[in-house]
C-alpha positions in Angstrom: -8.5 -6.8 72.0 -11.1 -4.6 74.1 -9.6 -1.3 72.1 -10.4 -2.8 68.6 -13.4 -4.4 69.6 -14.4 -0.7 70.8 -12.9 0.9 68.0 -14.8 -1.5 65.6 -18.2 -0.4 67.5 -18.1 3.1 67.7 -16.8 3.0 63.5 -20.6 1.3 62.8 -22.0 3.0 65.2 -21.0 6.4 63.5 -21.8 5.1 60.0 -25.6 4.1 61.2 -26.1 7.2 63.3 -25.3 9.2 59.5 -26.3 6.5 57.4 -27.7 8.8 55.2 -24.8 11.4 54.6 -22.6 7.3 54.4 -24.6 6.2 51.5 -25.0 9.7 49.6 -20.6 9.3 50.0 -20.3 6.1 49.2 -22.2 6.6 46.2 -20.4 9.9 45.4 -17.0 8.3 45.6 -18.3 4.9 44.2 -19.2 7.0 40.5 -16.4 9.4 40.5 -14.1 6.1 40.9 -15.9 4.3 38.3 -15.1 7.3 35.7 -11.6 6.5 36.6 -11.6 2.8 36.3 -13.1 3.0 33.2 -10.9 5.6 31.7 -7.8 3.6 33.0 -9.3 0.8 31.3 -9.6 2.3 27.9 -6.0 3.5 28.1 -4.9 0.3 29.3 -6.3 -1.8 26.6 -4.8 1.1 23.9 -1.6 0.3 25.4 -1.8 -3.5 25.4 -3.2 -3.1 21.7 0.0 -1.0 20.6 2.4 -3.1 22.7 1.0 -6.6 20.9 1.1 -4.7 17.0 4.1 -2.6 17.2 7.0 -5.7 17.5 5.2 -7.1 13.7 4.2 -4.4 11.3 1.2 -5.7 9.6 -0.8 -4.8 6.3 -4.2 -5.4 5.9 -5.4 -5.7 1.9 -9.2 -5.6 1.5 -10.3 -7.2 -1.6 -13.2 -6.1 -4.4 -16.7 -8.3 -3.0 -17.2 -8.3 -6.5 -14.1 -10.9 -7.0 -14.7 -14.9 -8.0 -12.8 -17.2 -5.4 -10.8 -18.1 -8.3 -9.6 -14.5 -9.1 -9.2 -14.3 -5.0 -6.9 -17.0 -5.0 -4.7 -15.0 -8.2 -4.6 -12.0 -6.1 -3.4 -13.7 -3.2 -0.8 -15.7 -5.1 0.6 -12.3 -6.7 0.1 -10.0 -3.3 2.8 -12.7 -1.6 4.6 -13.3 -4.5 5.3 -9.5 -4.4 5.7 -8.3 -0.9 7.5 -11.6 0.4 5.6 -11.2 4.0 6.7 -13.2 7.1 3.3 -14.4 6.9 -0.1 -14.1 5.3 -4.1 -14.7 6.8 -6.3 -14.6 4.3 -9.7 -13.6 5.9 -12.6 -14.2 3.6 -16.1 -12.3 3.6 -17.7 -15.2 5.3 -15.3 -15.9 8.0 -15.0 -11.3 8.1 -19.4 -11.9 8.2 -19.1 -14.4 11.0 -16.3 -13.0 13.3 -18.7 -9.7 13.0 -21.6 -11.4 13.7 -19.4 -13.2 17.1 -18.5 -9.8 18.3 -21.6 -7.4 18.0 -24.8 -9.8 17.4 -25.8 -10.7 14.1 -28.9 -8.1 14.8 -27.0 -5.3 13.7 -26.5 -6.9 10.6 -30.5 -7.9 10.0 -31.2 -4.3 7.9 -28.4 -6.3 5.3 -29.6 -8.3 2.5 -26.3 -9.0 1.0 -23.0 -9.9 2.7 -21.1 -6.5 3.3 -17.8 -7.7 4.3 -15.3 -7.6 2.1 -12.1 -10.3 2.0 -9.0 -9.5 3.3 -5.3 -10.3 3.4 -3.2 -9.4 6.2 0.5 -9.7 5.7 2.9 -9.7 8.6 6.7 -8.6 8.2 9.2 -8.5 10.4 10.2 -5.7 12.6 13.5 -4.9 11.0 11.9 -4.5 7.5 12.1 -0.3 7.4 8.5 1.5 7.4 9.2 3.5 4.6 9.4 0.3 2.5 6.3 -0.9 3.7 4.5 2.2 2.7 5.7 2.0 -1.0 4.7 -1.5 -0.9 1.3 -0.7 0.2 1.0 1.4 -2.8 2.2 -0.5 -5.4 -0.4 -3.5 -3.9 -3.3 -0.8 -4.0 -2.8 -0.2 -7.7 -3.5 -3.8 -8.4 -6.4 -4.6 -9.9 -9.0 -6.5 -7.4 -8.2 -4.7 -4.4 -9.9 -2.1 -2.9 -7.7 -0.9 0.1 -4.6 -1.4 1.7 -4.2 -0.5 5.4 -0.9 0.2 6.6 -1.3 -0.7 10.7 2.1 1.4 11.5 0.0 4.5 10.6 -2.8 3.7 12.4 -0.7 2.7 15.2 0.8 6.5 15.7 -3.1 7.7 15.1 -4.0 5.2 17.9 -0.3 6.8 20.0 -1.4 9.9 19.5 -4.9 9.9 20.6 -3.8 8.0 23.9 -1.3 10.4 24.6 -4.5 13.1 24.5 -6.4 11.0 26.3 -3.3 10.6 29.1 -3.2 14.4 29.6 -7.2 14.4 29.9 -7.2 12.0 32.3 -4.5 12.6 34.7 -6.7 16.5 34.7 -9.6 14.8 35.3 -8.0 12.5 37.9 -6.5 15.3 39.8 -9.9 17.1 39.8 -12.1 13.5 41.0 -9.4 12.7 43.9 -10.0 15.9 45.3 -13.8 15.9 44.6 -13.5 12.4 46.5 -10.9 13.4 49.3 -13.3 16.4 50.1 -16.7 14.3 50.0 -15.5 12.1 53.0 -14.0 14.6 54.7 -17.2 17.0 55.0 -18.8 13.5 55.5 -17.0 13.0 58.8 -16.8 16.4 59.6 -20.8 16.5 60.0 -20.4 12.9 62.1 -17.7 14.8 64.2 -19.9 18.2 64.9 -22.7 15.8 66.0 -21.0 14.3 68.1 -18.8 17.0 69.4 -20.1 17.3 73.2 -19.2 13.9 73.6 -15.7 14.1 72.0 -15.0 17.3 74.1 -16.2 15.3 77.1 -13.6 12.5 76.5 -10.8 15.1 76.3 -11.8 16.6 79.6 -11.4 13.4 80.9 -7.9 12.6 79.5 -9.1 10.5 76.5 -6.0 10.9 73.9 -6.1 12.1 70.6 -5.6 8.9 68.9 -8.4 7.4 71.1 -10.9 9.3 70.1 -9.6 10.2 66.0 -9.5 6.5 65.2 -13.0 5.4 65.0 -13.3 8.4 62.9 -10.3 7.3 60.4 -11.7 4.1 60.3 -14.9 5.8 59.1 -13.4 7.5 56.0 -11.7 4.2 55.4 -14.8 1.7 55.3 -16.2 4.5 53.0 -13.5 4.4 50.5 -13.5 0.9 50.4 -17.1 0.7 49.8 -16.8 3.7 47.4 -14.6 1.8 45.1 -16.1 -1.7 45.8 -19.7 0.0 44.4 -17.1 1.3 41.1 -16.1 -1.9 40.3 -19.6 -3.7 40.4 -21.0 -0.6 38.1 -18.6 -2.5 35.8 -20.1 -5.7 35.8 -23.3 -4.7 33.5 -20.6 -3.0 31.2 -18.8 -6.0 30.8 -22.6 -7.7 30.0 -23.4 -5.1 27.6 -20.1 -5.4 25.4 -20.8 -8.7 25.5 -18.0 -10.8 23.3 -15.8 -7.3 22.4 -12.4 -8.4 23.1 -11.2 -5.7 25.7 -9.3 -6.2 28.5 -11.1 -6.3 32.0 -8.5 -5.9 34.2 -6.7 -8.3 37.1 -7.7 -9.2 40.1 -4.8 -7.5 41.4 -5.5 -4.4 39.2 -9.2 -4.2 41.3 -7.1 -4.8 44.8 -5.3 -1.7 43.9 -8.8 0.2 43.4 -9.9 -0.9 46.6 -6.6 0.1 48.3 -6.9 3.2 46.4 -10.2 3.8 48.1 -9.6 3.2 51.5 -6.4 5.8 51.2 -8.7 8.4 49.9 -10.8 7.3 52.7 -8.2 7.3 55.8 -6.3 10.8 54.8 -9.8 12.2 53.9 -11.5 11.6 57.4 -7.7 12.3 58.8 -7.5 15.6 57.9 -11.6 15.8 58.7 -11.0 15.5 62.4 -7.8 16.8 63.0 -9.2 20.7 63.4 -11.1 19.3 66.5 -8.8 16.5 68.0 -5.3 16.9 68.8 -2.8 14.5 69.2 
């Protein structure tokens, strides 16, 4: 209980005698791992987006704003009597107005004399239907007369793949080159703690302290920092998740932020490891 209890000490004791170099590390790490967390988040939500549209292919049929609610409900008669979908939503330029206005803030919209939104009607099929078949059917719906689009969601879908599969490659670059801009930050960190403190250290090992003894204040050093570093990422998130306000996006778990931290405090204990094991042998 004494050991920890000393260990504990001389860990704050080391991180107030270089509080400075501690907090310009934590912050490093803290905004390196906040690029990643927000990256991974973006990627994640891509991937929960494809996941929840892929199983039901869905076409989305914007109508003329021009249209009476009479000739609306025509269209929508013939557009189902046509493609036979699983099931049809008709959205109309009111409800589009007001789940727009929900989302972003009816500020943007304050420039807008008139309604912009058109309607729409999405149609849901099911899975086995082939995608060819829904393509034609798309066209033969954007010939008729009323309608002024018809969105296919399968292509957007592989646009949307696609671009994530990009973004993947980018990111695991950009990951590799952060980790090590990270792993290297705490390890000069606790290399400057370790020469200032180097008299002392080669005192200890004239007296028989072990290597372990004196490293592990050290390790626990780098690992506090970590921790921190990727407890300051995730509250930078908080004012994001303010900003966006209602967007519908995916924040993450708590269990999705443990592994953060956890990430953190590795970078942390094999960064001040290899920091102090040129000076103390085990």
């Amino acid at each position: 209980m004494n050991l920890i209890i000393y260990f504990i000490r001389e860990m704050f004791g080391n991180l107030y005698r270089s509080k400075l170099l501690t907090m310009v590390s934590v912050v490093t790490t803290g905004v390196l791992l906040f690029f990643l967390l927000v990256l991974s988040l973006v990627l994640l939500n891509i991937r929960l987006w494809i996941d929840g549209s892929e199983n039901q292919p869905q076409v989305s049929v914007y109508f003329d704003t021009k249209l009476t609610p009479e000739e609306e409900i025509n269209l929508i008669e013939t557009i189902n009597l046509v493609a036979k979908p699983l099931k049809s939503n008709f959205v109309s330029r009111e409800e589009s107005y007001e789940i727009f206005s929900n989302i972003y803030g009816s500020d943007m919209l304050t420039a807008v004399e008139d309604n912009p939104f058109p309607a729409v009607l999405e149609l849901a099929f099911s899975k086995e239907i082939e995608s060819g078949k829904i393509n034609l059917l798309s066209q033969k719906i954007g010939d008729f007369e009323g309608v002024e689009s018809v969105v296919y969601s399968q292509e957007w879908l592989k646009k949307l793949e696609d671009f994530r599969n990009s973004v993947s490659k980018g990111l695991a670059v950009f990951a590799v080159i952060m980790i090590a801009v990270v792993f290297f930050t705490i390890t000069n960190t606790i290399k400057l703690s370790v020469y200032a403190r180097e008299d002392m250290i080669r005192n200890m090992q004239y007296i028989g302290a072990s290597g372990w003894y004196i490293r592990t204040p050290f390790v626990l050093e780098g690992i506090v920092q970590g921790i921190l570093g990727a407890a300051f990422a995730i509250i930078a998130l908080v004012p994001v998740k303010i900003l966006a306000g209602n967007f519908q996006f995916y924040w993450g778990s708590p269990q999705f932020f443990a592994g953060i931290v956890i990430f953190g405090a590795f970078l942390g204990f094999f960064g001040s490891f290899f920091a102090v094991k040129k000076f103390i042998k085990i």
